[in-house]
C-alpha positions as CSV (number, residue, x, y, z in Angstrom):
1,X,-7.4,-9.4,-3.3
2,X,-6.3,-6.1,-1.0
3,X,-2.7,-7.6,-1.2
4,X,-2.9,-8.6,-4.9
5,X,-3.2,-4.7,-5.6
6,X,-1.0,-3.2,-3.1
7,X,1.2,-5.5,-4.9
8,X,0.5,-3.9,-8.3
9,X,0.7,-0.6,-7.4
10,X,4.3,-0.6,-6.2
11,X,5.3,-2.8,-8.7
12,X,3.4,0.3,-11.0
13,X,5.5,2.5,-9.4
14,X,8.9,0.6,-9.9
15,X,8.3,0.1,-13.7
16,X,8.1,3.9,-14.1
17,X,10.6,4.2,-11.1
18,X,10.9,6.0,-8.3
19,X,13.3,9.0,-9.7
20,X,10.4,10.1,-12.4
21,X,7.6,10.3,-10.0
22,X,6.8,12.9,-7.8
23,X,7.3,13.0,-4.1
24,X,3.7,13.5,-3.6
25,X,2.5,10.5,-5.8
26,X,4.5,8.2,-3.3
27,X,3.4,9.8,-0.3
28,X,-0.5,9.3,-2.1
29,X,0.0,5.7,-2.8
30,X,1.5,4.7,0.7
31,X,-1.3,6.8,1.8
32,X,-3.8,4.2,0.0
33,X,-1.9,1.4,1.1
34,X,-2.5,2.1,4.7
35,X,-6.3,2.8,4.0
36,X,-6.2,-0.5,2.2
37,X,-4.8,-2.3,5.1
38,X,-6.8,-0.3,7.6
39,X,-10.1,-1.9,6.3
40,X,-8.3,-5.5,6.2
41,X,-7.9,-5.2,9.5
42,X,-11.7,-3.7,10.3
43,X,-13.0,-6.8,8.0
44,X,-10.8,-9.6,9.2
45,X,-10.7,-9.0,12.9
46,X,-9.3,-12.5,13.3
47,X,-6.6,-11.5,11.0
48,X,-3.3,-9.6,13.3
49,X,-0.9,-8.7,11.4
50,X,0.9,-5.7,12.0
51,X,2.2,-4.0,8.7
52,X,1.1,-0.8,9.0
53,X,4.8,-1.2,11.2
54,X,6.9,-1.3,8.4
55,X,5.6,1.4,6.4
């Protein structure tokens, strides 16, 4: 479900795409991505997967 919308939001962001939106709009979703994935990782504690990495 966490994935699902990460998923949507970036595929939000390249229907508008990524020349009309504001610098601090990007920085502000990746910034809920991580907090999103930083409470996947505090609920599934079996789950390692390191994404944070890539962003």
């Amino acid at each position: 479900l966490i994935l699902s919308s990460i998923l949507a939001e970036f595929g939000f962001l390249v229907l508008i795409g990524l020349n009309k939106v504001p610098n601090i709009v990007i920085h502000l979703f990746h910034f809920v991505s991580r907090l999103n994935w930083c409470l996947a990782d505090h609920f599934m504690m079996g789950y390692d997967f390191d994404f944070l990495e890539f962003i």
